[in-house]
C-alpha positions in Angstrom: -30.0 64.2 7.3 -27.7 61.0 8.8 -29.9 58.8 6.4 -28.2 60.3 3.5 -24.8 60.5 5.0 -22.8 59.3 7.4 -22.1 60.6 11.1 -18.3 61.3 10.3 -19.5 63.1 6.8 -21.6 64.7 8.6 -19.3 66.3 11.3 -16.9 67.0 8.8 -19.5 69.0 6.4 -20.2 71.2 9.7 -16.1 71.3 10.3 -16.0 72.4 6.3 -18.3 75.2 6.7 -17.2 76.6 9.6 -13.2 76.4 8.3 -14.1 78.3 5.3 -15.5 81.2 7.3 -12.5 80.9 9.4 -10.5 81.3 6.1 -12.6 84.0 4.7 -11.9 86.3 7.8 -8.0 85.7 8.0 -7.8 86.8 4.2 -9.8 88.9 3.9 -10.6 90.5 7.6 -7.0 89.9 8.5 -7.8 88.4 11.6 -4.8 86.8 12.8 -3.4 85.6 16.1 0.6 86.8 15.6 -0.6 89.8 13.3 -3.0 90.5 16.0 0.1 90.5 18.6 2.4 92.2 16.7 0.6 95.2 16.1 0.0 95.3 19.9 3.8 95.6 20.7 5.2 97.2 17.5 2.8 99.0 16.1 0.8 100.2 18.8 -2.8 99.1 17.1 -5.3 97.1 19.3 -8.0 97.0 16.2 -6.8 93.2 15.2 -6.5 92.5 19.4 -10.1 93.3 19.7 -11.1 91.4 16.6 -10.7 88.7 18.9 -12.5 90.4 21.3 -15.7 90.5 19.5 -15.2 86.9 18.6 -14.9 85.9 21.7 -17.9 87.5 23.3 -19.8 86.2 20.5 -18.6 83.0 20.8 -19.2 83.0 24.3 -22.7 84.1 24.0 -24.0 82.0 21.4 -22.1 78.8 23.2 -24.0 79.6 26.4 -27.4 80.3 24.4 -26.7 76.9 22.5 -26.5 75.4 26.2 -29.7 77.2 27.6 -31.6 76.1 24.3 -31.1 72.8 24.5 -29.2 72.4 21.4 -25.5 71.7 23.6 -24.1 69.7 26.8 -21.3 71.5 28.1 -20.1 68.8 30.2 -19.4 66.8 26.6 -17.5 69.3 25.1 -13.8 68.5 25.0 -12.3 71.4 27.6 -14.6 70.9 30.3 -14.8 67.1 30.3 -11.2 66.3 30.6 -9.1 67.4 34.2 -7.6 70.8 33.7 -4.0 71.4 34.4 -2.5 74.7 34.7 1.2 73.5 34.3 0.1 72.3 30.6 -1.7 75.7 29.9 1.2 77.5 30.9 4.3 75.5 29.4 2.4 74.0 26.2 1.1 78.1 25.8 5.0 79.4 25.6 5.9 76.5 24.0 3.5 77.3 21.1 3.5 80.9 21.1 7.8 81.3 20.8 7.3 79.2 18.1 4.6 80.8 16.1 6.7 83.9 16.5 9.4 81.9 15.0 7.3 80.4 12.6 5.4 84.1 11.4 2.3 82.5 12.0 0.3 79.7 14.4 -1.0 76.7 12.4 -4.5 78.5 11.7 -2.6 81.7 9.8 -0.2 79.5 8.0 -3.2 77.1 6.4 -4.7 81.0 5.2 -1.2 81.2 3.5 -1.2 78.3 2.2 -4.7 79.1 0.5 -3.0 82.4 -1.0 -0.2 80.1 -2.4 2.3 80.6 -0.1 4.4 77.5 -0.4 6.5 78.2 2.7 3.5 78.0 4.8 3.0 74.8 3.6 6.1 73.5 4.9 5.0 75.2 8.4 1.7 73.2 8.3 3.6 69.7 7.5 6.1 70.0 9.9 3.3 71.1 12.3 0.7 68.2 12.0 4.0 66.0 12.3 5.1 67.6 15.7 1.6 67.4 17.4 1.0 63.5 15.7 4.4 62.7 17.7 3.4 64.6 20.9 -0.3 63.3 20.8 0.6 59.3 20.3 3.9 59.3 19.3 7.9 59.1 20.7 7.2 62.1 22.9 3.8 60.5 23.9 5.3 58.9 27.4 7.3 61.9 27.9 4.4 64.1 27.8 2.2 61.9 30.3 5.5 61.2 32.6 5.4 65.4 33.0 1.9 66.2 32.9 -0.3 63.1 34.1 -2.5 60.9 31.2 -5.9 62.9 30.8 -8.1 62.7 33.4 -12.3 63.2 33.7 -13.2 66.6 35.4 -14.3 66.1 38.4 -15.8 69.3 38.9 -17.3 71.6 36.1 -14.6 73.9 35.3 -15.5 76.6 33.5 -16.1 81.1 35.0 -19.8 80.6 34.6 -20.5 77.9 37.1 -18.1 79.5 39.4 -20.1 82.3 39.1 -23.6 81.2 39.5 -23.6 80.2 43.3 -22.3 84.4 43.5 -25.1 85.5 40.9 -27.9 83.2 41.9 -29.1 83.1 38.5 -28.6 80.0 36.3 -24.8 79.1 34.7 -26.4 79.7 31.2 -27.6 83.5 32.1 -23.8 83.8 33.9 -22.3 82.5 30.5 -24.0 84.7 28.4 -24.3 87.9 30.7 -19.7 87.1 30.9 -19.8 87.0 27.0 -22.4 90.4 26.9 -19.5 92.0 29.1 -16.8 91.1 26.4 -18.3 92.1 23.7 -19.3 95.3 25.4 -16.4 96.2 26.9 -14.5 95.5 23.0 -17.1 97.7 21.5 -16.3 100.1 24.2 -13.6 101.5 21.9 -14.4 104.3 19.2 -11.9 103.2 16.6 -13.1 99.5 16.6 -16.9 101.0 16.1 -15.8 103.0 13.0 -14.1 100.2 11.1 -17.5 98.0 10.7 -14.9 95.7 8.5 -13.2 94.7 11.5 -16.4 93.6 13.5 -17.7 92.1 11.0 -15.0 89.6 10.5 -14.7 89.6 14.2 -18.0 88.1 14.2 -17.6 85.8 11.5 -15.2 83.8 13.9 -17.1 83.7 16.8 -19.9 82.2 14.7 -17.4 79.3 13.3 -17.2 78.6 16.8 -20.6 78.4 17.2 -21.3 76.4 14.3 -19.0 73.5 15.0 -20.7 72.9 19.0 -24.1 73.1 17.4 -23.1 71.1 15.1 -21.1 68.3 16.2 -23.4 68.0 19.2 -26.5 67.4 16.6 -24.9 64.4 15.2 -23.6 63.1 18.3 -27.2 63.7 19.9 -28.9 62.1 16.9 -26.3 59.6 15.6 -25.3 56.1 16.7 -21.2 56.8 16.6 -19.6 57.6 19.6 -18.9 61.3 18.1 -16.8 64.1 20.0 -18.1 67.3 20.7 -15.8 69.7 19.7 -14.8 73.0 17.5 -11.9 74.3 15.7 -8.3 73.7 16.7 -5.3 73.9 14.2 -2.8 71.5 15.9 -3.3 67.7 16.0 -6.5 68.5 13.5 -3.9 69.1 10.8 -1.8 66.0 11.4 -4.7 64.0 11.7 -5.7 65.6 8.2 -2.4 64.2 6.9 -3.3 60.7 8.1 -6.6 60.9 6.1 -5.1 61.9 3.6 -2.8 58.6 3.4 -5.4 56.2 4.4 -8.6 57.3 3.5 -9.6 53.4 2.8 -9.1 52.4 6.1 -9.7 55.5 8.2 -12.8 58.3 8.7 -13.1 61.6 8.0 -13.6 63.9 10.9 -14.3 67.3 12.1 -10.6 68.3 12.2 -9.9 67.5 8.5 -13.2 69.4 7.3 -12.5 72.3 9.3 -8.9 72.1 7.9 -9.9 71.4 4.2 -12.6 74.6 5.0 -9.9 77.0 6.2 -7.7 75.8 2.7 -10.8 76.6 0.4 -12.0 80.1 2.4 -8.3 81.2 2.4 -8.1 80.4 -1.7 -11.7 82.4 -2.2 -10.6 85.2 -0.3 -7.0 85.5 -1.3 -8.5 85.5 -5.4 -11.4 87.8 -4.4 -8.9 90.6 -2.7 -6.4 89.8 -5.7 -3.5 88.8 -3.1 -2.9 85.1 -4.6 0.4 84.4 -5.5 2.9 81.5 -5.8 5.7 82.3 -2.9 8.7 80.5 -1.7 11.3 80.6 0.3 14.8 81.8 -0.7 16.8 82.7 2.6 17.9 79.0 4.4 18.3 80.7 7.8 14.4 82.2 7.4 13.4 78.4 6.7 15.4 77.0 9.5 13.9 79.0 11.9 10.4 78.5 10.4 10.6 74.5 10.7 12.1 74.5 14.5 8.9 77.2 14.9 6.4 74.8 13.6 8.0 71.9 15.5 7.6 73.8 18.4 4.1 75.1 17.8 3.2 71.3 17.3 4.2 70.2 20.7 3.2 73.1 22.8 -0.2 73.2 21.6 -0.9 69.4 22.3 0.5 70.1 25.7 -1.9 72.9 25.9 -4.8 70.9 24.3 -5.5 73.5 21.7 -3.6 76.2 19.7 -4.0 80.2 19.7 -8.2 79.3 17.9 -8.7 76.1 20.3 -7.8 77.8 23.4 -8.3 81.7 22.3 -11.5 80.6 20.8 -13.3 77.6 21.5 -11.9 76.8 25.1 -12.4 80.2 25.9 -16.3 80.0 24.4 -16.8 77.9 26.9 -15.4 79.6 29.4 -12.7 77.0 30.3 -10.5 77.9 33.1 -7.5 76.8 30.7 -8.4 79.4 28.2 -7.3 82.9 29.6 -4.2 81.5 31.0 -3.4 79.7 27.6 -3.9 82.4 25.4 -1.8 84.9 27.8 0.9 82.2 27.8 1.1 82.0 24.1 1.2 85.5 23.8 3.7 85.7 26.3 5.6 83.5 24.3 5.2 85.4 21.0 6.4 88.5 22.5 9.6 86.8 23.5 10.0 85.6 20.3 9.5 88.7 18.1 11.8 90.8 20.7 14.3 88.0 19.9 13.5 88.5 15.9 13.3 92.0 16.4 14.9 93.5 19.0 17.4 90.9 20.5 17.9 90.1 23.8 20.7 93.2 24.0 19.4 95.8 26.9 
C-alpha cells in the first residue's frame, strides 16, 4: 500500500475512515459528550452515559487485543509515552468542560453540526482550533510550560493494566482486556441499554474508530520510513492543525488529525441527509454567540492542557488505559455540570 501512496496519505485515509464513523454515530446514534451529560443531570437518562460505556470497553478491548496480536506498541502511543501530570488532567479537564457547556457542544459535537449545516458550530470549531494552535505553540505556549513543565518521556508505563499485572500475575495484555470485558459488562449490566440495540450499536461504532486509528497509524509507522505518530482521534489541536493545512497545503502534510476531522465533516453530512435533519442554521441572539466564542476559546486551551478533549481523553487515552483518562473525563464533566447549572439553574441557592 505505501508504494502507491504516501505515509502521511496514508495516516490520514485511516484518520478519514475512522472520522466518518465518528460522524455517522453523533448524527445519527446521538452519541454526544454534553448531550450525554445533560441528560445525566437534567433529564435523569443514563442511555447516552453508557453509550460511552460500551465504547469504551470496546475500545479498551480491541486496544489491548491489537497489543497482544502484535499489531500495536503501547509504549508508542501518544498518552503513555509522554510524563503524566495530574495537575494538567485536572485544570485543562474543567477548563474544557465549563466551556463546552458554554459552547453547547465539545469540538467533536460541534464538527457533527457543522456537517448538519449548522453555521454557528462553525464559528465554535474556528475559534477552537485557534485557541488550542495558540496554547500548543503559540503566545500562551511559555505560559503553559512555566505552569505545567515542557513534556516529558514516561519513565514508567503508566497505564491500569500494567499496574495491575504484578496483582493478577497474568500478562498486561490479558489485564487490559479482562479491565475492558468488565466495562462493557458492567454497561450492559443495565436492561434499558439492552433493549435499545440502536444505542449499542452506535456505542460500538466509536469504540471501533478508536480502534481503527492505533491499528492504523501504527501499520504505517511500523512499515513506513517517516517518523509517524501513533495516535487516534482527538478534536482539539487536530482541528487547528486542519486549518493550517488548509492554508498551506504546498508546503505542509496532511495528517491523521485533518483526515479524522475531514471524516467526522463528511459522516456528520451523510447522516444528518439520511435522518432528514440537515438544515442551514445561524445564529440570531448576540449574547448566545458571545458566550459560544469565549466557550470555544476556553475548550481550546483546556484540552491542550489536558492533552486531549472529551474523545482524546474519554476515548482513546482511556483505550489505553492511561492514568490521565478517568480523572480527565471526570474533570471535564465536572466542569460541564458547573456550567449548565450556571446556564440553567444559576448559581442562586
Amino acid at each position: 500500500m505505501l508504494d502507491l501512496v504516501s505515509e502521511p496519505l496514508a495516516v490520514a485515509f485511516v484518520g478519514l475512515v475512522g472520522g466518518l464513523l465518528l460522524g455517522l454515530a453523533a448524527r445519527i446514534g446521538r452519541f454526544c459528550t454534553l448531550g450525554a451529560i445533560e441528560d445525566l443531570f437534567y433529564g435523569e437518562n443514563t442511555l447516552r452515559l453508557r453509550m460511552w460505556g460500551i465504547a469504551i470497553g470496546l475500545s479498551v478491548m480491541g486496544t489491548f487485543g491489537l497489543s497482544a496480536a502484535g499489531l500495536l506498541d503501547l509504549s508508542e502511543t501518544l498518552y503513555l509515552s509522554r510524563q503524566w501530570n495530574p495537575l494538567e488532567s485536572v485544570l485543562g479537564g474543567l477548563l474544557f468542560g465549563y466551556g463546552m457547556a458554554l459552547a453547547g457542544n465539545c469540538g467533536y459535537g460541534a464538527l457533527a453540526r457543522v456537517g448538519g449545516g449548522d453555521l454557528r458550530s462553525l464559528l465554535i470549531v474556528l475559534v477552537m482550533g485557534i485557541s488550542a494552535y495558540v496554547t500548543l505553540g503559540g503566545p500562551l505556549s511559555p505560559l503553559r510550560i512555566w505552569m505545567f513543565g515542557a513534556s516529558e518521556q514516561a519513565s514508567n508505563f503508566p497505564t491500569f493494566a500494567h499496574l495491575a499485572t504484578p496483582l493478577t500475575g497474568i500478562s498486561m495484555e490479558v489485564t487490559g482486556m479482562i479491565i475492558g470485558a468488565v466495562i462493557l459488562a458492567l454497561t450492559l449490566g443495565n436492561k434499558t441499554l439492552r433493549n435499545s440495540p440502536s444505542h449499542v450499536f452506535w456505542g460500538a461504532v466509536a469504540g471501533l474508530a478508536i480502534v481503527l486509528g492505533w491499528a492504523g497509524t501504527y501499520w504505517v509507522a511500523s512499515h513506513g520510513f517517516d517518523a509517524t505518530a501513533v495516535v487516534s482521534h482527538t478534536f482539539s489541536a487536530p482541528i487547528g492543525e486542519t486549518m493550517l493545512y488548509l492554508m498551506t497545503s504546498s508546503g505542509n502534510s496532511i495528517s491523521f488529525g485533518t483526515g479524522s476531522v475531514i471524516g467526522v465533516l463528511i459522516g456528520a453530512l451523510i447522516g444528518s441527509l439520511y435522518m432528514g435533519h440537515f438544515r442551514w442554521e445561524s445564529c440570531d441572539d448576540p449574547r448566545e454567540l458571545r458566550r459560544q466564542i469565549l466557550g470555544a476559546a476556553l475548550m481550546g486551551i483546556g484540552a491542550v492542557v489536558a492533552v486531549g478533549c472529551s474523545v482524546g481523553q474519554g476515548l482513546s487515552a482511556f483505550s489505553v488505559l492511561s492514568y490521565s483518562a478517568p480523572l480527565t473525563l471526570l474533570s471535564i464533566m465536572s466542569g460541564a455540570a458547573l456550567g449548565l447549572r450556571q446556564l440553567i439553574l444559576g448559581f442562586a441557592p
